[in-house]
N, C-alpha and C positions, 0 to 999 in steps of 0.2 A: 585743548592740547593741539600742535601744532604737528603736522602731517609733514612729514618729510617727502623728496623729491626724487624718488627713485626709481631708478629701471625696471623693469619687468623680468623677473628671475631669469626667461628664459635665454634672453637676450646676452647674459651673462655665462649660463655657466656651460660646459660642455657639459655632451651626452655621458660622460662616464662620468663627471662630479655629476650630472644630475641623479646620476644613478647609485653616489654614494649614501650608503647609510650612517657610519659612524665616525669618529672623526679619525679611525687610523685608514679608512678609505683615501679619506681626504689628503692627508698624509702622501698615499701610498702614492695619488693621483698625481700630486709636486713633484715626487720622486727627486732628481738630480737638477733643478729645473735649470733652465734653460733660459727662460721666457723672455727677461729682459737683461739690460747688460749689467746690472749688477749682480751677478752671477758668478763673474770674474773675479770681486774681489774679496767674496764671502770667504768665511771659513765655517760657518755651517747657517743651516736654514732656521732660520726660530721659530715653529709652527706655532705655538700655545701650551699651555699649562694647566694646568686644575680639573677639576669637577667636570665629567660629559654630561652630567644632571646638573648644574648649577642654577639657580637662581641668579643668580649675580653674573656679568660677564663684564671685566674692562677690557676697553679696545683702545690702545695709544697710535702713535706713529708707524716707529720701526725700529728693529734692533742699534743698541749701539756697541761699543766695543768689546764691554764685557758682554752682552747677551749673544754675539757674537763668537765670542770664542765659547760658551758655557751652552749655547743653543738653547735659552731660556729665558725668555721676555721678563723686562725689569728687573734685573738682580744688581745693577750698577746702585750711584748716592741715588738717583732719581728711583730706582725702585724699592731700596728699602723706607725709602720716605712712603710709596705706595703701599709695602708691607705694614708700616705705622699705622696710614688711613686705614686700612681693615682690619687692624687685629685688637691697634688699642681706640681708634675714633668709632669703628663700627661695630669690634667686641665679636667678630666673625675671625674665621680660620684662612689663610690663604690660601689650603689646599680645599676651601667648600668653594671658593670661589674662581671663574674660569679666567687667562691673561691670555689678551694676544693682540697682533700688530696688523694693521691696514698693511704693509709689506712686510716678509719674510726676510730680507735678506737686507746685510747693515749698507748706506747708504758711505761711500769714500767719506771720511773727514766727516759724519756725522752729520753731513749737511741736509735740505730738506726732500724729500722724495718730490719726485719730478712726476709729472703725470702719465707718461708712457708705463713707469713701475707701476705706479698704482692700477693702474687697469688689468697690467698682466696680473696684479696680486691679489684685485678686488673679487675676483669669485670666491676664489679659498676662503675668503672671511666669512662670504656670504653665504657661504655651506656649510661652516661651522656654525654661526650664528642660527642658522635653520636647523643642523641637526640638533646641538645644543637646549636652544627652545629658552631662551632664558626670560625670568619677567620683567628682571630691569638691565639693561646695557647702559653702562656711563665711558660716556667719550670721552679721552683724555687729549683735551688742547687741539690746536686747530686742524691739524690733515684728519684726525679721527673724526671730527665732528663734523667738518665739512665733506668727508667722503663718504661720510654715510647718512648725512644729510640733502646730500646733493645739490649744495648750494653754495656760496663763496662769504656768507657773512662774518664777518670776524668772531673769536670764540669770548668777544670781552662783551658781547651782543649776545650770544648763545646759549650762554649761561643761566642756569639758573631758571631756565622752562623748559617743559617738558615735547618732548616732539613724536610723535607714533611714525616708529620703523618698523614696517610691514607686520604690524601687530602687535611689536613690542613697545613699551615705554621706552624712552631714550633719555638719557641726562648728560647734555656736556658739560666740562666744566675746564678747569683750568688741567695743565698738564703739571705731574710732578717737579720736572726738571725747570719750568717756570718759576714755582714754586720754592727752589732750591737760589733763584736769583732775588726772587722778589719774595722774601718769608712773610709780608706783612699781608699779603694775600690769600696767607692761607684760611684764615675767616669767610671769605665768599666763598672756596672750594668746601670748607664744614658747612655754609649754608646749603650746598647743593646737595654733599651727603647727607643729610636730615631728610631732605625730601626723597634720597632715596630710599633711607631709612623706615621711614613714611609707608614707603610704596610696598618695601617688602612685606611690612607686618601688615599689610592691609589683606583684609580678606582677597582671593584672585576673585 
């Protein structure tokens, strides 16, 4: 398994996220935010979704229009295609399972998050993900994978091994909205679900 390239928590989070315990801390800690300038053109924050016990946690991109105005990761074509992947490929519930975005807040014109946002937005995940505690995370397409991989490999190389993020199993794979361009793809994204499949039933 392959070790991911990450900072040292401390480095990252403030004293009052370090000091959260659950995820409406964390929440609470965003507040209005501010942090970077996509701030301006939100219409609400899309913190995450599902299970604070989950096994399971996907991590995409970032909101887009509809998640946006609804303040709830994935519910546009690209997330009920993800609703599909867990309900009829992995036979799970989408409310056992946890969603949320490497940035909070939708990016103008859906374009790609810029690395200033990412930074203001990378501790939130990582305070979620720690309190969380999940045993498999699957990264969804490339800023997910690469930002918490902490590397620049493309996600058509990422795929499909497995990488230890700060003690959890990681699996990237391809992104939904990929996915909705390119449908003949979606056989390597089922291969990588199996293996996550795999990992849940395995003894911890």
């Amino acid at each position: 398994m392959r070790k991911a390239e990450t900072l040292p928590a401390e480095l990252l989070l403030s004293p009052s996220l370090q000091q959260a315990t659950t995820l409406d801390d964390v929440r609470r800690d965003i507040g209005d935010c501010q942090r970077c300038k996509l701030a301006g053109g939100r219409t609400n924050i899309v913190f995450g979704v599902g299970n604070p016990n989950a096994q399971l946690m996907f991590v995409g991109e970032g909101p887009g229009r509809d998640e946006d105005l609804k303040a709830e990761p994935f519910v546009g074509r690209a997330g009920q295609l993800l609703t599909e992947i867990i309900t009829k490929g992995m036979k799970m519930r989408r409310e056992d399972v946890y969603i949320a975005n490497v940035i909070k807040c939708r990016p103008p014109e859906n374009r790609n998050p810029e690395p200033d946002e990412i930074s203001a937005c990378q501790p939130f995940l990582l305070r979620q993900i720690e309190i969380i505690r999940p045993k498999v995370i699957v990264a969804l397409g490339t800023f997910a994978a690469q930002t918490l991989l902490g590397q620049r490999t493309p996600i058509s190389r990422l795929r499909g091994h497995w990488y230890d993020y700060r003690g959890t199993k990681l699996m990237p794979t391809l992104h939904p909205a990929y996915l909705l361009r390119n449908p003949a793809d979606k056989r390597l994204v089922w291969e990588d679900i199996k293996m996550v499949l795999r990992e849940l039933e395995s003894p911890a």
